[in-house]
N, C-alpha and C positions, 0 to 999 in steps of 0.2 A: 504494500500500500504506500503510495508515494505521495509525502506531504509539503515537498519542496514547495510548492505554490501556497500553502497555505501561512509555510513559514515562513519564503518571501515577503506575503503579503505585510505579516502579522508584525516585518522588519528585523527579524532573527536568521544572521548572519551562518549559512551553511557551517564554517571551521565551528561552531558552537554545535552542530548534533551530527557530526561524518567523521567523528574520530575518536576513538578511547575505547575501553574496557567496559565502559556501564552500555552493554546492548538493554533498549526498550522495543518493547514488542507490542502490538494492538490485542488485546481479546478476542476481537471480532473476528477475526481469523488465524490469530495466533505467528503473521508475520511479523518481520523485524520493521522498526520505522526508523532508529534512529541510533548512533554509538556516540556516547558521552565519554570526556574526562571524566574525572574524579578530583576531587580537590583532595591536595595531602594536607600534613596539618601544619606543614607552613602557609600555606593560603589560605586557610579558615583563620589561622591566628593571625594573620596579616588587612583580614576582610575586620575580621574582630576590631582591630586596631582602628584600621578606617573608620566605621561606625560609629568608636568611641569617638573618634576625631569628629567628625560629621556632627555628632550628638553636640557637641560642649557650643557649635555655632547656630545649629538648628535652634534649640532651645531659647534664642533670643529672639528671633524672629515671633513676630504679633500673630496670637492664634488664628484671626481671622485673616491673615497672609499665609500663611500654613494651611487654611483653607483652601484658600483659591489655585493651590497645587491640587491637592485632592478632586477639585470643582473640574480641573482642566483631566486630569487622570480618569473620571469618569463621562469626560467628554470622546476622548480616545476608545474606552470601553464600547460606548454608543456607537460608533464611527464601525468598528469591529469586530460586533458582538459576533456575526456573520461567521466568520472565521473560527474567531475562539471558541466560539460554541462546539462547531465541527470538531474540532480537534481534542476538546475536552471529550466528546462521546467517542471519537478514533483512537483516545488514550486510554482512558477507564471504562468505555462501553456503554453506558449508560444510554438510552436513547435521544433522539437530537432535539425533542422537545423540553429535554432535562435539562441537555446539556446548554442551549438556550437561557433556559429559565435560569442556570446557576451564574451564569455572566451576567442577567438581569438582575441575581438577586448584590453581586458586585457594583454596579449600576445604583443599587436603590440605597446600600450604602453607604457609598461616598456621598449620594444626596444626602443621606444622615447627619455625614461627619462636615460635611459644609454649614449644616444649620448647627453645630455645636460645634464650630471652631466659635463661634458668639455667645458660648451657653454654658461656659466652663464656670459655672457660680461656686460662689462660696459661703459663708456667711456670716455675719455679725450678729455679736456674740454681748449679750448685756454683762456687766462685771460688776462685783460687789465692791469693787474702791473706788472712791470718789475719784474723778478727773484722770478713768481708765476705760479705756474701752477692747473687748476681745477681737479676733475675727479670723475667720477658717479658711484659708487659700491650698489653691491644689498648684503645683507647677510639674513639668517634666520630668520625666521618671530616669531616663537614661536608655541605652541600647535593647532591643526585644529583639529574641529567638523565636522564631515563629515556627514546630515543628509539624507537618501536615500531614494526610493519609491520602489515600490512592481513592476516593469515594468520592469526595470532595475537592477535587485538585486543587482549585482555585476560589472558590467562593470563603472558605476559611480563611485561607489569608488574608485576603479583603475586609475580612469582622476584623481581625486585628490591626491589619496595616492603615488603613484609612483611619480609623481610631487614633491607633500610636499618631500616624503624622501630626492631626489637627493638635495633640495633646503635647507635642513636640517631640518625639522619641524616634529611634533611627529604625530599622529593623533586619534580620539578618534571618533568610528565608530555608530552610532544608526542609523541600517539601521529597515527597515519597519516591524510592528509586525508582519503582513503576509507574512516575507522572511526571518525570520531570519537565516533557515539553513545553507543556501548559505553563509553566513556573517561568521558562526562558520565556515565553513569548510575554508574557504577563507583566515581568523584568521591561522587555523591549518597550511594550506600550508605554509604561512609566515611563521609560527615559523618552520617550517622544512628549510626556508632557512635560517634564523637566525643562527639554528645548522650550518651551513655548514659555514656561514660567519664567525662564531668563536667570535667578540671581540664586537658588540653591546650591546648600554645598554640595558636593559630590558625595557618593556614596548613602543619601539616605537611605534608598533599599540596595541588598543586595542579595544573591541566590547564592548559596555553595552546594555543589552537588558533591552528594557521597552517600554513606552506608551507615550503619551502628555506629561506628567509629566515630561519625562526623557529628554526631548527633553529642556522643559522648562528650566528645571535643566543647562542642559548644554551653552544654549543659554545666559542664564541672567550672567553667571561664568567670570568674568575677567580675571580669566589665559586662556582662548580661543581667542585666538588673529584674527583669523578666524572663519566664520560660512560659512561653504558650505552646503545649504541645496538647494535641488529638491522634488519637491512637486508642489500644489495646487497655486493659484495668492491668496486665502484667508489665506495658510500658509508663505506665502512670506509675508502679510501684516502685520502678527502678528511679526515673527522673525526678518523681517529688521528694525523696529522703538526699539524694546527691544535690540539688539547688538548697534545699535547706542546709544540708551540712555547712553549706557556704552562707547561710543567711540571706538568699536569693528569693527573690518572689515566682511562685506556679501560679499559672494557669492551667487547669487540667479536664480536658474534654475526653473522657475514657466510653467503656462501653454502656448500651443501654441492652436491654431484657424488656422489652414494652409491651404494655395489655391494655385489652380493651376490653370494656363490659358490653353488651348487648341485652336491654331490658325489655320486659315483655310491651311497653308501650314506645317504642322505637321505632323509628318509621324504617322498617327491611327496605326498602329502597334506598335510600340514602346509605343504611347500615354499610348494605353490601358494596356499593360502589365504596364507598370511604376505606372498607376490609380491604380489597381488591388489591387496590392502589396502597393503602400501607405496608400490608405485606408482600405482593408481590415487583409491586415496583419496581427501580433500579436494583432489581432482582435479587431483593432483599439485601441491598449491600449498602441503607443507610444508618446510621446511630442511630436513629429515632423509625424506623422500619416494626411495623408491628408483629411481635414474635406469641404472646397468646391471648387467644380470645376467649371470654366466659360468658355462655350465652346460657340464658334465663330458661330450664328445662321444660318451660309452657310452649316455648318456640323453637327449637334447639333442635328438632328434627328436620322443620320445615326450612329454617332458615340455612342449617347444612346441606340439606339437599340444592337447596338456590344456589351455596358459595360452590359447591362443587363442581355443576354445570356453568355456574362463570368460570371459574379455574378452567376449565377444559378449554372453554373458548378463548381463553388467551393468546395471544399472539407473539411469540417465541421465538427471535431470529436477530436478523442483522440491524442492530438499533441507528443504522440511518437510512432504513425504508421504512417509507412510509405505512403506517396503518401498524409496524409493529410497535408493543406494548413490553414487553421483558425482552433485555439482549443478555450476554454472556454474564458469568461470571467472573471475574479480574483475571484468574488462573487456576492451573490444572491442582494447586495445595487449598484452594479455597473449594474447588469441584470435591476436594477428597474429605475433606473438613465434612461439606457437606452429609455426604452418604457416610462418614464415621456419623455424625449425630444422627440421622434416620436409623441404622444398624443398631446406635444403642435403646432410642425409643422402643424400634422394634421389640427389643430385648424386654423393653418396662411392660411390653403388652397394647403397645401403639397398635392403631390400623391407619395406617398409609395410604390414601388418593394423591397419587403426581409422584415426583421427583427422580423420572426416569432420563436419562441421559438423550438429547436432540443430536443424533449423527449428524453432525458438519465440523467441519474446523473451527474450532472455537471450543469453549467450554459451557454449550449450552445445556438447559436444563430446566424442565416444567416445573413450576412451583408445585410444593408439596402440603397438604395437610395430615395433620396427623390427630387421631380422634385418641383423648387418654383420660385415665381414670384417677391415676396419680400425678401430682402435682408436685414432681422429686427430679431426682436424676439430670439427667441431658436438660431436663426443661429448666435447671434453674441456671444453665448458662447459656453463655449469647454464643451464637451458631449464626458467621457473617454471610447467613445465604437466605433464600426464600422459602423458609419452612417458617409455617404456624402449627402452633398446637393450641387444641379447640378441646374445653371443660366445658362439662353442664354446669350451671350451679342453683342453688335455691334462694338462697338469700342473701339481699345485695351484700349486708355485712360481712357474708360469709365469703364473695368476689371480690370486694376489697380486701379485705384479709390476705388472700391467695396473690393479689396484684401485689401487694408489700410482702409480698416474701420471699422476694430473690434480691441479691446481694445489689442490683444497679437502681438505680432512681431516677433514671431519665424522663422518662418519657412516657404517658396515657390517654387514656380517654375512656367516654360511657357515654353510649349513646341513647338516650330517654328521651321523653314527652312529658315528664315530671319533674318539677322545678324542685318538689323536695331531695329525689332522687338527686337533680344535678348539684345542688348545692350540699348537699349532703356528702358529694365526690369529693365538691371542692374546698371542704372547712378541714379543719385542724386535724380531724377523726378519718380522715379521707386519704384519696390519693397522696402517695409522699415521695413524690418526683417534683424533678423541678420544672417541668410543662405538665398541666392537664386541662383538657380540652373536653368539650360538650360537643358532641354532635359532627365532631369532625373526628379522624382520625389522629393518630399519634405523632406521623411526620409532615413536611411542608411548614416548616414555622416562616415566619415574619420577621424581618430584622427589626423593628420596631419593640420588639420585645428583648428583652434578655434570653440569650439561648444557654442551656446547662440544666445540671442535676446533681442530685443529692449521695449521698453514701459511696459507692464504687464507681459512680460514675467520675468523680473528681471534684465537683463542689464548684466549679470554674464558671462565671459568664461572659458569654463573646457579646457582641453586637449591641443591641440598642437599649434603651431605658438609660442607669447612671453605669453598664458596665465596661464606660471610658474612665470611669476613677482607678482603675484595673492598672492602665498605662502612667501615672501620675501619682506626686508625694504629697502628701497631706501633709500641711504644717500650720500650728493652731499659734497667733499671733498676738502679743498685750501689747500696748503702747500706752504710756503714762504721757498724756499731757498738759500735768499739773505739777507745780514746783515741790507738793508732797510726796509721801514716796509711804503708802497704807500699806500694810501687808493683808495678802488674803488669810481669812479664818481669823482675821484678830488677833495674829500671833504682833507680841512685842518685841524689836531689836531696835533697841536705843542707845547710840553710839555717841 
């Protein structure tokens, strides 16, 4: 599959992916697109340096001129989305209306991070001594690691990167060795707005391509004042104790395990489109992808009999023809991932509709259901493929109970007709993820919202709401001005 045109276009320079060690291959058919360097760890420690450099001048620059880079950055995005799009689904396979939508959702953030390069508030603060007053300012945090997954190629960096800039912070990109194209072109665009912005230092962003190593590299560095990494609960566990040992700040976007209720007064049309789409989607290879569903035993037969005739009808192929709906899986260890957790279900007493291998090149494969009575095993961990496991249950407490009791807190939903019901999901006693949703399914969030979760998922928020304080130091400020000098709490030192 040849992408020289789209790399041309996108302004990434061939000697950048027709030479090195790091072969990248497409899903879609499993050819090679492109051979990368590798950066040793004197270029990572040398890009390190840069940033820090970059960082100590960026930081003085007026947030809302810091803006207006990001403003021109997502003008470039617009210009194109065309391209990127393609080669985001030619890279991770996703289909081309994903792959689309995740440049749009790049798009709708930098419009974020432009209305809050003017919105970095702080506050004032009443003080107990006469002729004193408090007040709580945020400024620039220093250099951010941004560590990325192969699902999301590009849209994650963008929560962080657009953020960090307006907030004034540099950034240093190691996104996924099976994505790196997208990362270079993504690079290119940037520096095309760069041109346009005129007076930036050098090196605000930059990509270092490598492996574990580079990552490590980057992790353990004290001029990284931030680690935003998304990944695995096993790479969260490695990364968050190594940045703290240095007293470094995580961000941490690990796995989700997501459920959905299904009530007896839910409108089954909606239900099942929303099921459909969560689960079998980018063919279950998102965080927030819905892995079980608990459906209310008054409907539980009628309603499986519907999902499974939509399952069939699915449309299973090459995710840049049209009318298909699920493309491949990333690779032939996630294929195998796969069929391990069906094999162990099997084992618990599962019965299995789908998840039989599509003869083509590529590593395709029909989403799978699997019907189970225990609520143990394989099912309490994330399995990065298009398997749902579907429980009856009786009583909502008793499906909320079940949704809290795997180790991630990402991501949910309950779909009702009763406001006691939803709110009941949604209070204290309820859902205990850091997304839950009414009547929609579990993934497709909003950058407008804070994205993230609770317990094994990492605790981390990207994107919208106040989760820009993330990139930025908090420092609580007195200024006395009055020729007295009162102590607080009353305390007496009279000299």
């Amino acid at each position: 599959m040849n992408i020289s045109d789209i790399m041309d276009r996108l302004g990434v320079e061939e000697r950048y992916y027709t030479r090195g060690p790091l072969s990248v291959t497409t899903p879609i058919d499993g050819s090679e697109l492109a051979q990368l360097a590798i950066d040793d760890d004197a270029v990572i420690g040398e890009k390190i340096a840069l940033a820090k450099e970059a960082f100590l001048k960026w930081r003085s620059v007026p947030a809302p001129r810091r803006g207006e880079l990001v403003r021109l950055f997502g003008e470039e995005l617009r210009r194109h989305k065309d391209d990127l799009g393609r080669l985001v689904t030619i890279e991770c396979g996703k289909i081309l209306s994903e792959g689309l939508g995740e440049v749009q959702e790049m798009i709708d953030i930098c419009d974020f991070a432009v209305g809050l390069s003017r919105q970095q508030y702080g506050l004032t603060i009443a003080s107990e001594r006469p002729g004193h007053h408090m007040r709580e300012s945020w400024h620039p945090l220093g250099p951010v690691a941004i560590i990325s997954a192969f699902n999301f190629p590009v849209a994650v960096w963008s929560w962080n990167a657009a953020l960090a800039l307006v907030c004034g912070d540099t950034c240093i990109w190691k996104p996924s060795e099976k994505t790196p194209l997208t990362a270079l072109a993504v690079q290119s665009l940037f520096e095309k707005a760069i041109a346009r912005f005129g007076d930036a230092p050098p090196h605000l962003t930059q990509v270092t391509i490598g492996e574990r190593s580079a990552g490590e590299q980057i992790v353990d560095d004290p001029r990284i004042t931030l680690v935003s990494a998304t990944g695995s609960t096993r790479m969260g566990r490695e990364v968050g104790p190594r940045v703290a040992k240095r007293f470094g700040r995580v961000l941490l976007e690990l796995g989700g395990n997501n459920a959905g209720i299904i009530t007896p007064s839910a409108d089954t049309d909606l239900s099942l489109r929303a099921v459909c789409f969560s689960a079998a989607g980018t063919a279950g290879q998102r965080c927030t992808s819905l892995r079980r569903l608990f459906v209310h035993e008054s409907i539980y037969g009628d309603f499986l009999s519907r999902l499974k005739s939509a399952y069939a009808s699915l449309p299973v192929g090459d995710p840049l023809e049209d009318g298909v709906l699920v493309g491949p899986l990333i690779d032939k260890d996630a294929l195998n991932r796969m069929h391990y957790a069906l094999n162990r279900a099997k084992a618990q007493g599962g019965v299995i509709t789908g998840g039989d291998n599509i003869e083509k090149e590529g590593c395709y494969v029909r989403p799978a259901i699997v019907e189970l009575e225990s609520h143990d095993g394989i099912v309490l961990e994330e399995t990065f493929a298009p398997i749902l496991y579907v429980f009856r249950y009786v009583a909502l407490d008793e499906a909320i109970a079940l949704q809290n009791s795997v180790p991630q807190g990402l991501s949910s939903c309950i779909f009702t007709r009763d406001v006691l019901e939803a709110e009941q999901f949604l209070s204290a006693t309820g859902s205990d993820c850091g997304i839950a949703n009414v009547n929609i399914g579990p993934s497709g969030a909003e950058i407008g919202g804070a994205f993230g979760g609770e317990k094994e998922t990492g605790g981390g928020r990207e994107s919208g709401s106040d989760a820009w304080k993330a990139y930025m130091r908090r420092q609580t400020q007195t200024v006395n001005y009055s020729t007295a000098l009162p102590l607080a709490q009353g305390v007496k030192f009279d000299v």
